[in-house]
BADO-516792 format. One record per residue (C-alpha): residue number from 0; residue in three letters; x, y, z. Coordinates in steps of 0.1 Angstrom, whole numbers. Example, Ala and Ser with C-alpha at 12.3 -4.5 7.8 and 13.67 -1.06 7.14 Angstrom:
2
SITE	0	ALA	123	-45	78
SITE	1	SER	137	-11	71
***
This chain:
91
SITE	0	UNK	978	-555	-992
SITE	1	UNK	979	-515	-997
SITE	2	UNK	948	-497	-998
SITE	3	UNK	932	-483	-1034
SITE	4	UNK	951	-454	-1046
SITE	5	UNK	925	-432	-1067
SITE	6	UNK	945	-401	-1089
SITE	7	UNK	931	-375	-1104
SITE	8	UNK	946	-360	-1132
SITE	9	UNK	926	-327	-1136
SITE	10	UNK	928	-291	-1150
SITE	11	UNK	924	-258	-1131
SITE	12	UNK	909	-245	-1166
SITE	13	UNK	886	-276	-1172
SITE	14	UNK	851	-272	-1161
SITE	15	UNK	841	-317	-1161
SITE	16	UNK	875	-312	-1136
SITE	17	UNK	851	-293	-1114
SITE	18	UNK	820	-311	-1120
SITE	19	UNK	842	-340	-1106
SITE	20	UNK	863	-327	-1080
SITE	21	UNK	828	-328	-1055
SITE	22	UNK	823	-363	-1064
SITE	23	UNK	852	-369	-1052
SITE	24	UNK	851	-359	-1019
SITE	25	UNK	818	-370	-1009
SITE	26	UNK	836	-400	-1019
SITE	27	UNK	863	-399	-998
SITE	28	UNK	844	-389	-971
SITE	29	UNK	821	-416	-973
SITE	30	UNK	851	-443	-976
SITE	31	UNK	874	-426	-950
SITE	32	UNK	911	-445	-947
SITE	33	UNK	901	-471	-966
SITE	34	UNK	912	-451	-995
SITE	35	UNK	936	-429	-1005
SITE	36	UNK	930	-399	-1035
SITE	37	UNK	952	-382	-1049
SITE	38	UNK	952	-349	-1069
SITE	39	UNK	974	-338	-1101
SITE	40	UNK	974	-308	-1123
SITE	41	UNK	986	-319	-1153
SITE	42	UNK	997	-286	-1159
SITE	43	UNK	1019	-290	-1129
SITE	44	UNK	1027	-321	-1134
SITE	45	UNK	1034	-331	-1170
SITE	46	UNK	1057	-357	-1160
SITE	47	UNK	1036	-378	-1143
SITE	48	UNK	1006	-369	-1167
SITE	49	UNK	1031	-387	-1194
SITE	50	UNK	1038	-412	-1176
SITE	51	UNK	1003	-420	-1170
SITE	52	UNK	993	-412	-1205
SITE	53	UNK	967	-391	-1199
SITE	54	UNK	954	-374	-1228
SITE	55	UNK	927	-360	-1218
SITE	56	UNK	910	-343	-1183
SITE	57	UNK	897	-355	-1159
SITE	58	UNK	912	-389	-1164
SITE	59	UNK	906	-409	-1125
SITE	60	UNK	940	-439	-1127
SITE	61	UNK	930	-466	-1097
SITE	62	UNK	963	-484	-1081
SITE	63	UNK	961	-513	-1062
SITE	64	UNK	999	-523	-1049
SITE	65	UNK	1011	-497	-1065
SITE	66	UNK	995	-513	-1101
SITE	67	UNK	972	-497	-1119
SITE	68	UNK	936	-516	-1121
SITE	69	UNK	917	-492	-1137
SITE	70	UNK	916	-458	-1159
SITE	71	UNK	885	-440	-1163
SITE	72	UNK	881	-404	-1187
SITE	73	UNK	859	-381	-1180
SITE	74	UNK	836	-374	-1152
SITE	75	UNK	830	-404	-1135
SITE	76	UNK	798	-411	-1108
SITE	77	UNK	803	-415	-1071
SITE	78	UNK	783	-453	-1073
SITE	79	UNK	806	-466	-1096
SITE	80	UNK	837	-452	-1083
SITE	81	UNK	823	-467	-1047
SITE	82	UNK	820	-502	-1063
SITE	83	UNK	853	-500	-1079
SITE	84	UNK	870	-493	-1048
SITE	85	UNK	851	-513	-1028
SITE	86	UNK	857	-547	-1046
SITE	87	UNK	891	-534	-1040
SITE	88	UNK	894	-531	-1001
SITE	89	UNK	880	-563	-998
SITE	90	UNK	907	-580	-1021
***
């Protein structure tokens, strides 16, 4: 079994993007290599924004084995991404 893939579909000209983008790396530094977290401009990358029909920014898509478990819009906390991920790793 992979590790949780966490993407970030973001904006450089959305502010929530920044409110979230600190949140996110206290979370990744907290849960080291047992994650991974990815970032995407959707302005960058439209393609995979499509794909992943975002509509709106931030939008944070969770994989697990390259399936996505969970989509959350907007800025999301660092508890609840922690206990998303973490019920995860231990799967």
């Amino acid at each position: 079994m992979g590790k949780p893939v966490l993407i970030d579909f973001y904006a450089e000209w959305c502010g929530p993007c920044k409110m979230q983008t600190p949140i996110l790396e206290k979370l990744k530094e907290k849960m080291g290599d047992s994650i991974e977290v990815r970032k995407l401009d959707v302005d960058q990358h439209m393609k995979e924004a499509t794909e992943y029909r975002v509509s709106v920014v931030p939008t944070l898509v969770i994989e697990k084995d390259g399936k996505v478990v969970r989509r959350l819009e907007g800025v999301t906390g660092a508890a609840e991404l922690e206990q998303i991920l973490s019920a995860l790793i231990t799967e």
